[in-house]
BAMIKOL-37247 format. One record per residue (C-alpha): residue number from 0; x negated, z negated, y. Coordinates in Angstrom, 3 decimals. Layout:
# residues N
SITE / segu / east / up / north
SITE / NUM / X / Z / Y
...
This chain:
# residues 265
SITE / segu / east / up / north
SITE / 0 / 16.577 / 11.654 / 31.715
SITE / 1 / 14.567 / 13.800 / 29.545
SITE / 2 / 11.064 / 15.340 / 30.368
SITE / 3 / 12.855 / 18.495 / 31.734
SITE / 4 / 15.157 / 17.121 / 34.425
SITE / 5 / 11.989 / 14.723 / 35.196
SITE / 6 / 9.807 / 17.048 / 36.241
SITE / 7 / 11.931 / 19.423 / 37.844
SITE / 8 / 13.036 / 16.924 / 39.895
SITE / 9 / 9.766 / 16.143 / 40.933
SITE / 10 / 8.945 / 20.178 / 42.274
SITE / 11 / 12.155 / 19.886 / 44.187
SITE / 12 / 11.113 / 16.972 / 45.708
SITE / 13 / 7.650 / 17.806 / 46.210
SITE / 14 / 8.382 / 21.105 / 47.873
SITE / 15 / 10.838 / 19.398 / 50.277
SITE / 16 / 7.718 / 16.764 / 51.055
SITE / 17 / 6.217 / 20.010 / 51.722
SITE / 18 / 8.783 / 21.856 / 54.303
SITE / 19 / 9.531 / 19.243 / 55.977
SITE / 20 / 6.178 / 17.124 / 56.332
SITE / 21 / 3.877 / 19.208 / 59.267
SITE / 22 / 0.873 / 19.009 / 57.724
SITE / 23 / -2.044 / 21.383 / 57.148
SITE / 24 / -2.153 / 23.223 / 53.700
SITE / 25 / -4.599 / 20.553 / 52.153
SITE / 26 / -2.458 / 17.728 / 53.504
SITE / 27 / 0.489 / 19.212 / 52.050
SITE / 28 / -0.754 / 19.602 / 48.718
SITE / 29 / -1.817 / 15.858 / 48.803
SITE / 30 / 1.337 / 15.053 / 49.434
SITE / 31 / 2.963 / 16.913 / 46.809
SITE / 32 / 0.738 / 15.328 / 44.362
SITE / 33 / 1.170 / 11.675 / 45.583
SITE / 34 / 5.186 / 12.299 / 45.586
SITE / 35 / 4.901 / 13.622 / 41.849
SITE / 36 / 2.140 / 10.857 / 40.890
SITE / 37 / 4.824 / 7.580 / 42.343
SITE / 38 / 7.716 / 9.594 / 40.884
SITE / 39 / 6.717 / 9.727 / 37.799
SITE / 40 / 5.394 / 5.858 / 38.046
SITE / 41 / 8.501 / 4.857 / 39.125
SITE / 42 / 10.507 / 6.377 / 36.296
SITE / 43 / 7.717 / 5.552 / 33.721
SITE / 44 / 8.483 / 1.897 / 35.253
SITE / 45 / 12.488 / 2.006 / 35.237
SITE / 46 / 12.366 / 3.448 / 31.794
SITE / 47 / 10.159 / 0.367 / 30.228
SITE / 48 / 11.119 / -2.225 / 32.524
SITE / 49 / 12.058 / -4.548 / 30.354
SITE / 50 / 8.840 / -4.174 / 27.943
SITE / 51 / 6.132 / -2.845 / 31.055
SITE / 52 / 3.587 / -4.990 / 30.171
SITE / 53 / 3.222 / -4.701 / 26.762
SITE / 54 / 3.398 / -0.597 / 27.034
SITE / 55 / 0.714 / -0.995 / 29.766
SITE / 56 / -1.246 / -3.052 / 27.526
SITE / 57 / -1.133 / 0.153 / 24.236
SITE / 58 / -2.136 / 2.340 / 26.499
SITE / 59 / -5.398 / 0.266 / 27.970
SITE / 60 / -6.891 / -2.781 / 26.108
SITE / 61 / -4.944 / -1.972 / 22.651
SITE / 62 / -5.458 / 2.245 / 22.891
SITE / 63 / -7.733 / 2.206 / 19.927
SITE / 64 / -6.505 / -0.711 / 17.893
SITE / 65 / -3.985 / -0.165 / 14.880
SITE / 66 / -0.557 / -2.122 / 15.817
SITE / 67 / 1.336 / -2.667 / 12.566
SITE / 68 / 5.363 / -1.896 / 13.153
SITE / 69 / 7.901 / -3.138 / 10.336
SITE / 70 / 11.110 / -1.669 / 11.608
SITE / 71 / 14.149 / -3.235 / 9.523
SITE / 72 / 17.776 / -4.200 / 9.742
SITE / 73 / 19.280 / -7.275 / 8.427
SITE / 74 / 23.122 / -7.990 / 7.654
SITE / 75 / 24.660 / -11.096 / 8.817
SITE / 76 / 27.407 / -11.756 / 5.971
SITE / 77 / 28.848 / -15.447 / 7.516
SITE / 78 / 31.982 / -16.719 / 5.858
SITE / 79 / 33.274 / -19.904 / 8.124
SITE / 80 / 30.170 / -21.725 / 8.709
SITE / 81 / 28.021 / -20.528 / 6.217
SITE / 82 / 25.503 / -17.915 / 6.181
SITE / 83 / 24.549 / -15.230 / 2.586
SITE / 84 / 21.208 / -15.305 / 1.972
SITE / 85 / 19.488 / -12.976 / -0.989
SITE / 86 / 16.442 / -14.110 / -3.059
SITE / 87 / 13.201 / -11.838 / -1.949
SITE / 88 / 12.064 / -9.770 / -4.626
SITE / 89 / 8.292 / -9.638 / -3.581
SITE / 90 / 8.081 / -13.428 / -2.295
SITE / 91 / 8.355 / -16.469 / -4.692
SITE / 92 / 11.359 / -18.888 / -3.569
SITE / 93 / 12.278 / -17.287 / -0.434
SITE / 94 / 15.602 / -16.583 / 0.700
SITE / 95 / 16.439 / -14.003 / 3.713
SITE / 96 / 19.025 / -11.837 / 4.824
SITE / 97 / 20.849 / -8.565 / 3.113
SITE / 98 / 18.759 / -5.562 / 4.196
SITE / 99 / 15.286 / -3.980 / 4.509
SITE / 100 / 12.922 / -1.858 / 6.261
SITE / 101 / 14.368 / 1.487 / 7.535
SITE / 102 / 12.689 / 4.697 / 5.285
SITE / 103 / 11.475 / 7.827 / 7.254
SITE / 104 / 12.552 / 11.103 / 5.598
SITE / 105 / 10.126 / 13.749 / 3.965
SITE / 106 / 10.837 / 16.129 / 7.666
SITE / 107 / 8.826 / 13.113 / 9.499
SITE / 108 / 5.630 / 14.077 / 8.155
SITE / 109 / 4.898 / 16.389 / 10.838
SITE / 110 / 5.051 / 13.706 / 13.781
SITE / 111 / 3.885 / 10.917 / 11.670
SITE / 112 / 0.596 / 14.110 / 10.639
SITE / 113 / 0.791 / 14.520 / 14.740
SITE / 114 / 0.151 / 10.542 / 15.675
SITE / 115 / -2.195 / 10.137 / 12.955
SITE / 116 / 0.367 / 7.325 / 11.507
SITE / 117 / -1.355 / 5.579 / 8.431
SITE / 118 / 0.419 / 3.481 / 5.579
SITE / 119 / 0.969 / -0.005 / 5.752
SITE / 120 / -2.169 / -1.788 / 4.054
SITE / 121 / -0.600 / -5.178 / 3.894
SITE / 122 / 1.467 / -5.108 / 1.008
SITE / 123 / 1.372 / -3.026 / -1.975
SITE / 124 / 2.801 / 0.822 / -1.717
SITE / 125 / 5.063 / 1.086 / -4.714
SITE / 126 / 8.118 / 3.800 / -5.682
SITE / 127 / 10.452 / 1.170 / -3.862
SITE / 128 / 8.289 / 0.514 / -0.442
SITE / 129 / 7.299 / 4.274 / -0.194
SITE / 130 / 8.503 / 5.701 / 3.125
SITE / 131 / 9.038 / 1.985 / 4.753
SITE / 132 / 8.888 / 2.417 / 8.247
SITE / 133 / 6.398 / -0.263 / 7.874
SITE / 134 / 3.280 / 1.648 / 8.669
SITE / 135 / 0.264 / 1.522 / 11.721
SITE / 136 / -0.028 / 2.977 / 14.902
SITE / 137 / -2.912 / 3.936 / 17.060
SITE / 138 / -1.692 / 1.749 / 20.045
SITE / 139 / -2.171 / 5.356 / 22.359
SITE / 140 / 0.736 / 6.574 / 20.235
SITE / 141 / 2.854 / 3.598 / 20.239
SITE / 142 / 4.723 / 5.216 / 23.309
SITE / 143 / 5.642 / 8.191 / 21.176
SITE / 144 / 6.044 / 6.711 / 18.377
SITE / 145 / 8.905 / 4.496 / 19.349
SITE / 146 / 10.348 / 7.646 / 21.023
SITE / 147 / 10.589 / 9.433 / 18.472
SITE / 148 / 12.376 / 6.309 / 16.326
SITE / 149 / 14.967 / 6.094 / 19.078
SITE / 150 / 15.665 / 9.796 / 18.871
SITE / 151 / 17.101 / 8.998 / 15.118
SITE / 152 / 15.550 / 12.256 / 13.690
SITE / 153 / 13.999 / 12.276 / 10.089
SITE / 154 / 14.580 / 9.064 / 9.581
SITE / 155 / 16.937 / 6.849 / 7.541
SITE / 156 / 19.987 / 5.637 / 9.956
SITE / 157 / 22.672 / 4.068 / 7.228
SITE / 158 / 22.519 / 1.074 / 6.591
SITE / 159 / 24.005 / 1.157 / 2.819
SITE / 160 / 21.288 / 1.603 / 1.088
SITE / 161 / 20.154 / -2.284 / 1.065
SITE / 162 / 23.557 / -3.408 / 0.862
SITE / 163 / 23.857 / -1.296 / -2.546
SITE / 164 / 20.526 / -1.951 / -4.167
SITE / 165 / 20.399 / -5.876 / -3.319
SITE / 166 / 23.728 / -6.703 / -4.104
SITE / 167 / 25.479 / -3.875 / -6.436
SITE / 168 / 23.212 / -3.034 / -8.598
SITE / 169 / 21.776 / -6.063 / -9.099
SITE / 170 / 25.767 / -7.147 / -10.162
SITE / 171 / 26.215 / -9.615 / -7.888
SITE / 172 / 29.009 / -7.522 / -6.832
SITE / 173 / 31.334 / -5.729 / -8.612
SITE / 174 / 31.076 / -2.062 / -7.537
SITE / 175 / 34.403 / -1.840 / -7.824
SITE / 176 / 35.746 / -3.709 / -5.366
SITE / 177 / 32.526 / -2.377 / -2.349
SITE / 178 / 32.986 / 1.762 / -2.881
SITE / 179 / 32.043 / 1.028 / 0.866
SITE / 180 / 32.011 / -1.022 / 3.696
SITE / 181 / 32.364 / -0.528 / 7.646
SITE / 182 / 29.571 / -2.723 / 9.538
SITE / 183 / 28.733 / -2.632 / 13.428
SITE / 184 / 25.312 / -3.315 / 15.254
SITE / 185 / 25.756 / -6.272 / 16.884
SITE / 186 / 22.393 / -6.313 / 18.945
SITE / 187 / 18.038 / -5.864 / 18.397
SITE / 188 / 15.484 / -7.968 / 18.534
SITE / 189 / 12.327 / -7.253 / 19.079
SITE / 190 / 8.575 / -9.334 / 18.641
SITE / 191 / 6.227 / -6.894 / 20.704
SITE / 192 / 2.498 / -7.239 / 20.281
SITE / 193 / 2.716 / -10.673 / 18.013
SITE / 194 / -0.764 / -11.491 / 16.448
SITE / 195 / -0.211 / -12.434 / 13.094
SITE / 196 / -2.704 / -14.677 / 11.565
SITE / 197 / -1.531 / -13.631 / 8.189
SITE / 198 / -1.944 / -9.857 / 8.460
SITE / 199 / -4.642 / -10.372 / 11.335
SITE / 200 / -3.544 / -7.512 / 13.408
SITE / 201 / -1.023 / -7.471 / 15.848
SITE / 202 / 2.447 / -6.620 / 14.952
SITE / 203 / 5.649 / -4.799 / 16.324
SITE / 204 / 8.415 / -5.802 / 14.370
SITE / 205 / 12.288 / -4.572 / 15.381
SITE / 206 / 15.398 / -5.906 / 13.662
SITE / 207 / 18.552 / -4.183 / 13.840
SITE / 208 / 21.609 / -6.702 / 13.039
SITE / 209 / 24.100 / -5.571 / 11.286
SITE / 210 / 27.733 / -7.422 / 10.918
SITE / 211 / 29.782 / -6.022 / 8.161
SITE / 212 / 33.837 / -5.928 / 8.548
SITE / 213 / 35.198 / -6.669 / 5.194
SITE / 214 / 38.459 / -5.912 / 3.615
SITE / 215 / 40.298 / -8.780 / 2.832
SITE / 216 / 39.889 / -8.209 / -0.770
SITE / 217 / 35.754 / -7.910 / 0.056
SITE / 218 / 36.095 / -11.548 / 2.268
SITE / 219 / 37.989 / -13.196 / -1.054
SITE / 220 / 34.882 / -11.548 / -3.154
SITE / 221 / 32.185 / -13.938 / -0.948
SITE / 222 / 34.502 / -16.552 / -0.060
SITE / 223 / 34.455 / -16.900 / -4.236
SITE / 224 / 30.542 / -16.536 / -4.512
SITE / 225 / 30.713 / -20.090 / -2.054
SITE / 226 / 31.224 / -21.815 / -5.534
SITE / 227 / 29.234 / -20.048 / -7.787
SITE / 228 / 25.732 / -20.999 / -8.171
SITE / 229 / 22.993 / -18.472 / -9.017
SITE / 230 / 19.403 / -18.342 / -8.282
SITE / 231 / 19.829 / -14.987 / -7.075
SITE / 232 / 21.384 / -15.958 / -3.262
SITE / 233 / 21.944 / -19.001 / -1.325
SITE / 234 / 24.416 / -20.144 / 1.326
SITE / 235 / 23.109 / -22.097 / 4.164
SITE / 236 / 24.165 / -23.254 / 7.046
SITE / 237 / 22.343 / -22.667 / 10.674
SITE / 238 / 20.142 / -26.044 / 10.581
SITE / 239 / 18.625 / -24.889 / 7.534
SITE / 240 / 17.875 / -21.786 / 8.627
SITE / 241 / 16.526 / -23.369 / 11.935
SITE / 242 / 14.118 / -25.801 / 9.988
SITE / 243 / 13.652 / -22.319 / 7.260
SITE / 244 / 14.957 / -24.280 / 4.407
SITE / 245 / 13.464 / -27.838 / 5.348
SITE / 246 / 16.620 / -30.235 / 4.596
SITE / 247 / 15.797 / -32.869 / 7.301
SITE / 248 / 18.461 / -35.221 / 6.096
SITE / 249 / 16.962 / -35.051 / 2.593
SITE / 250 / 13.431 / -34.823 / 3.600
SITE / 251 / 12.853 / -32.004 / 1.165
SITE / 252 / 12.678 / -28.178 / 1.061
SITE / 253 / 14.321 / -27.003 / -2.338
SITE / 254 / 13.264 / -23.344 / -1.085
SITE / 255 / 11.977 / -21.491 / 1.844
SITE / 256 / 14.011 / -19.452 / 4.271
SITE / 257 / 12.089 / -16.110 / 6.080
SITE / 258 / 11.374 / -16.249 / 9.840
SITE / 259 / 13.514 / -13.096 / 10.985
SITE / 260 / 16.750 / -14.822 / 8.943
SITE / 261 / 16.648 / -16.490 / 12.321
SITE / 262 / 18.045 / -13.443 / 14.263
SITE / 263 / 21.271 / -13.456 / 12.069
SITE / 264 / 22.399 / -16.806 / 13.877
């Protein structure tokens, strides 16, 4: 229901509270008011139900406090009962899923000028992080900032760019044979409010995962990479994700595995 429906709704309603409730004038502008106020509680309430708390809590005890968001998608490339993982490019010896941070485009800088959005100051700004949607937010704005991320306007919403830059031009696939894939959503996650000891803030973090539907020729490409070692991916099963690259039957960890490559299980 958008803002103008809302509030229309709530004069009709009002002004019926009005006719039909006998009150004096005072009494019947109280009224009106109190309708509005709970009407517009209960849809504020409906419409974050299933994150209240932590929307209550950036508008009151977080307002002034910057929440960092990292806003990414991550593919889940599985072939039987392994998973593809891709070496990091900014962390030694980690290992983590096909994807990256979503990019705003240059149209955004009016809302992000609006909500007095600031850069991420957690990891370096470089030509290849510039326009992450991995930035900080005034927890007052946190409301409208995620409103205007779900509205998918001025910002990146393909999901190619990763997929081409991690594993075609880098050559670990032949262009050739990926001019394009299909992919679906599959489902979000979500870790609202997290305090991160690392970045010592608290963090919003959403993951968009991605499932791509290969060709048959594109299944034969990875079901061939199985055999092929290279430092530049891994394939693991789920325990080693679950233990993030601890082998517990060899008591060792020959790399690490990142904490969201979780969500791809």
């Amino acid at each position: 229901m958008n803002s103008f429906l809302l509030n229309l709704n709530i004069t009709i309603i009002s002004l019926l509270l009005i006719l039909f409730i006998k009150f004096d004038t005072f009494n019947n502008v109280l009224v009106g008011i109190l309708g509005a106020t709970l009407l517009n509680t209960i849809y504020i309430s409906y419409s974050y139900r299933k994150n209240l708390w932590s929307t209550i809590k950036t508008f009151t005890i977080y307002r002034n406090k910057e929440i960092r968001f990292s806003i990414a998608y991550l593919y889940k490339i599985k072939i039987d009962s392994k998973y593809f993982l891709i070496k990091s490019k900014r962390i030694d010896n980690l290992y983590q899923p096909v994807g990256g941070v979503y990019k705003r485009l240059p149209e955004s800088v009016k809302i992000f000028s609006e909500l007095k959005i600031l850069d991420d100051n957690c990891l370096p700004i470089d030509k290849d992080s510039e326009s992450d949607l991995r930035i900080r937010v005034s927890g007052r704005n946190v409301k409208k900032f995620i409103d205007w991320y779900k509205s998918e306007q001025d910002r990146e919403i393909c999901h190619w760019r990763e997929f081409c830059e991690e594993l075609l031009k880098s050559r670990i696939l032949n262009p050739s044979d990926f001019p394009h894939i299909q992919y679906r959503k599959i489902r979000q996650e979500k870790e609202i409010l997290i305090w991160s000891d690392y970045h010592q803030c608290y963090e919003y973090k959403i993951f968009d995962i991605i499932e791509p539907i290969f060709t048959e020729v594109q299944k034969k490409v990875f079901e061939k990479l199985i055999d092929i070692k290279d430092e530049k991916y891994e394939w693991v099963d789920e325990s080693l994700i679950k233990s993030l690259g601890h082998d517990n039957n060899k008591k060792t960890s020959s790399f690490r595995i990142g904490n969201q490559t979780n969500y791809i299980i």
